[in-house]
N, C-alpha and C positions, 0 to 999 in steps of 0.2 A: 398684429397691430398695424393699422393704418398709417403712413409718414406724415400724417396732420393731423389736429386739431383745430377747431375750431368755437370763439366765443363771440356770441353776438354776429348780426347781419355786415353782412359785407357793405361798403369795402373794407378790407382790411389793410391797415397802412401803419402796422408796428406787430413784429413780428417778435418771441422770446425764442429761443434756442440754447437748449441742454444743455449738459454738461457730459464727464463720462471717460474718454468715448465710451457709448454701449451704456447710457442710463436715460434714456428714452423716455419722456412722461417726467422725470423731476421739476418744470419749471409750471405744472399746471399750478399749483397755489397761484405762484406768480401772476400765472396769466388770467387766473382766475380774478385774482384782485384790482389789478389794473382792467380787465371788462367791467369792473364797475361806472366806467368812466369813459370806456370807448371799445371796439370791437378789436379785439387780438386775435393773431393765427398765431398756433404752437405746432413749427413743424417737428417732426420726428426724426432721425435720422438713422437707416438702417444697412446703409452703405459700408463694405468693407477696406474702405481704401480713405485716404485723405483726397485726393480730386473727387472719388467716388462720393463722397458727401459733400463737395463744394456743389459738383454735378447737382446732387439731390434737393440741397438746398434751394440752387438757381430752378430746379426745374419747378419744385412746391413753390417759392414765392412768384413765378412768371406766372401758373396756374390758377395761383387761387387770391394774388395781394396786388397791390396798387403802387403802381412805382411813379418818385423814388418813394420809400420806404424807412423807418428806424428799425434797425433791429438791435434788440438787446439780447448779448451774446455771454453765459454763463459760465467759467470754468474754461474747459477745453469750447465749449461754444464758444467764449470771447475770441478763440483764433478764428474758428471754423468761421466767424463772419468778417473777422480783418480779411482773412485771406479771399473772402467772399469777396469784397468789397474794394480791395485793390484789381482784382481781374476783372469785377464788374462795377464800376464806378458811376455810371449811370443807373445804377438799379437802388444805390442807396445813397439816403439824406442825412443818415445822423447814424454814427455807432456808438450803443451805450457798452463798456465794457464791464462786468459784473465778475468780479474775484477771477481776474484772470490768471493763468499761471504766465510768470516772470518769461521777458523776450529774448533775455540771454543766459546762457550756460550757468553761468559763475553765479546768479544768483538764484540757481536751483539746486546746489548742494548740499543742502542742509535740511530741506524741507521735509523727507522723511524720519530724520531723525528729533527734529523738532517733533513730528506727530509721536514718533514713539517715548519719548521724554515729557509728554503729558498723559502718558497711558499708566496702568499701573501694569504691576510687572504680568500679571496674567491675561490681560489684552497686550502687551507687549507680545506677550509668545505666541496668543491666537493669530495676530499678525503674521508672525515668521509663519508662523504652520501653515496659514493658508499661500502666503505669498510662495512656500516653499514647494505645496501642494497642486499651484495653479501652474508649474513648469513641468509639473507630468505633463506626459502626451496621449496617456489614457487614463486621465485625472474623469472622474466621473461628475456629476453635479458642478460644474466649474460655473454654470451661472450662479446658481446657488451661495459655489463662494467669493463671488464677486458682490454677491448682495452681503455677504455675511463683513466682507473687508472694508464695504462702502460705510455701512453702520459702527462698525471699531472708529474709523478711521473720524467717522463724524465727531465722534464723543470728542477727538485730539482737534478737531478745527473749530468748536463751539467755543462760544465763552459764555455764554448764560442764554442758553437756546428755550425756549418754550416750547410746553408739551401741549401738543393739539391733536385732536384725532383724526385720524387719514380719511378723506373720502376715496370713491370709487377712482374717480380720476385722477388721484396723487400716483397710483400703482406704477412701478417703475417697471419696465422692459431691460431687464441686467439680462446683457451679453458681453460676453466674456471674449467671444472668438472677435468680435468689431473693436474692445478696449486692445486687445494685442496686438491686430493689424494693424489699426490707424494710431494707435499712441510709441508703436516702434516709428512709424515713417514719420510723425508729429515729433517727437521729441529730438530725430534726426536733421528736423530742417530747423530745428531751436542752433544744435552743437555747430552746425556748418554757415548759420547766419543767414539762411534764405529767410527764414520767420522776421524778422526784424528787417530785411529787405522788403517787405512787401510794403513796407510804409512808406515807402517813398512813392507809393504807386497810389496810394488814399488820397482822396480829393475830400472828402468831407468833412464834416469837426466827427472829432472822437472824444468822449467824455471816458475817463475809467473812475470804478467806484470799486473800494478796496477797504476792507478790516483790518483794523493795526492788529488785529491777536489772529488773522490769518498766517498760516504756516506758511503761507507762498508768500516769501515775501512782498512788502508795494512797494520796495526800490526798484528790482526786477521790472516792474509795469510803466513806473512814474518816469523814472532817469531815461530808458535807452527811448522810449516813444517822443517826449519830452524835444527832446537832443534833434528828431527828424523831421516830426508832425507839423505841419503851420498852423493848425488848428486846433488844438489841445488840453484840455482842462483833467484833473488826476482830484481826485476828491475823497479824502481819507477819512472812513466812518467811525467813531471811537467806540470802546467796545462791544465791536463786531469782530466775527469770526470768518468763516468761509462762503457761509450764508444768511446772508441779510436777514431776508425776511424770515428766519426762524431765532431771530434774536430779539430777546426783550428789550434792550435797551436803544436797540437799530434800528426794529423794524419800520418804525412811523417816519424815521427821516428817512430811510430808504425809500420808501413808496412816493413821500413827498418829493424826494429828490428827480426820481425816475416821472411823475407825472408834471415836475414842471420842465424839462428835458424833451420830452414827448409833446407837448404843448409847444 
């Protein structure tokens, strides 16, 4: 797989970026839908390290986008472009953050047990099994079960998701070996506080957009950014889940939100 995508003629000057780590290709709806409206790049990220994809990120957007730039950053991407965006601050103009996970420790304890307390008890135990499965060291299929735990795990972050059918380019790149490496050294700079130092280092406005029936919570996002940022706006979407734009009742303000943002 290629580290980019691309929609519509360049220039491009709003960039969407994954989630994951190691889920490559999830933001194409996204980025599908907003090229209605203006040309997107959807970079990839195939790096196994955390600088190793800040790296990849800086090197696809100096390549192929138009600085500065917005980027809207998904999930584990909403770090992957704070942390962009403090070390390079001339590269970017506006960060949208989309269901980030929470900037301090304390209010990431709960979150997988929240998912499993919306499951029923036999996706409950597929859960254990695979998570149990994915700590072999010659676990076989481990992409496989990183696709297979991505899909449980959806059903517990949804709250009234729409069924629509995949095109070609929805197809996700699940790597398993990039979610271990980079979400070990990602969740360590959460526990020690560097993640939340980086904000002092952002010069831009940062908007976050967050589901009250997301598992992550949006205190976690709202409070500690809040407290630092001089630039700030937190915008709580009602019944939305983890992902916006797969929700019935979110999806339209979401888009709306994101293309007046963009604009």
């Amino acid at each position: 797989m290629s580290n980019f995508r691309i929609y519509g003629p360049a220039p491009y000057r709003v960039a969407v970026i994954h989630g994951g780590p190691g889920a490559a290709g999830e933001m194409a709806p996204v980025a599908r839908q907003l090229a209605t409206k203006r040309s997107i790049l959807e970079p990839l990220q195939t790096a196994g390290t955390v600088e190793g994809q800040v790296t990849e990120l800086k090197t696809v957007l100096e390549n192929s986008a138009e600085f500065p730039l917005t980027l809207i950053g998904y999930s584990w991407g909403a770090w992957l472009v704070f942390i962009l965006a403090a070390q390079y601050p001339a590269l970017v103009k506006k960060l949208l953050l989309v269901s980030s996970g929470p900037f301090e420790e304390k209010y990431a304890a709960g979150i997988m047990e929240t998912r499993l307390n919306r499951l029923s008890i036999q996706d409950r135990t597929k859960v254990t099994d695979i998570l149990k499965e994915c700590e072999g060291i010659n676990t076989e299929n481990k992409n496989s079960l990183l696709q297979q735990l991505g899909n449980l795990l959806s059903r517990a972050d949804a709250h009234d998701p729409i069924e629509t059918a995949l095109e070609p380019a929805d197809k996700i790149d699940y790597r398993i070996d990039i979610f271990q490496k980079v979400w070990k050294t990602a969740s360590e700079l959460r526990k020690n506080g560097k993640l939340l130092d980086y904000s002092r280092q952002i010069l831009c406005p940062v908007v976050a957009l967050h589901g009250d029936y997301d598992p992550h919570p949006f205190e976690g996002v709202e409070k500690p950014l809040s407290k630092i940022l001089t630039d700030f706006r937190f915008i709580l979407l009602k019944n939305c889940g983890h992902k916006p734009w797969t929700e019935r009742k979110a999806r339209t303000i979401f888009f709306n939100i994101l293309d007046e943002e963009i604009s």
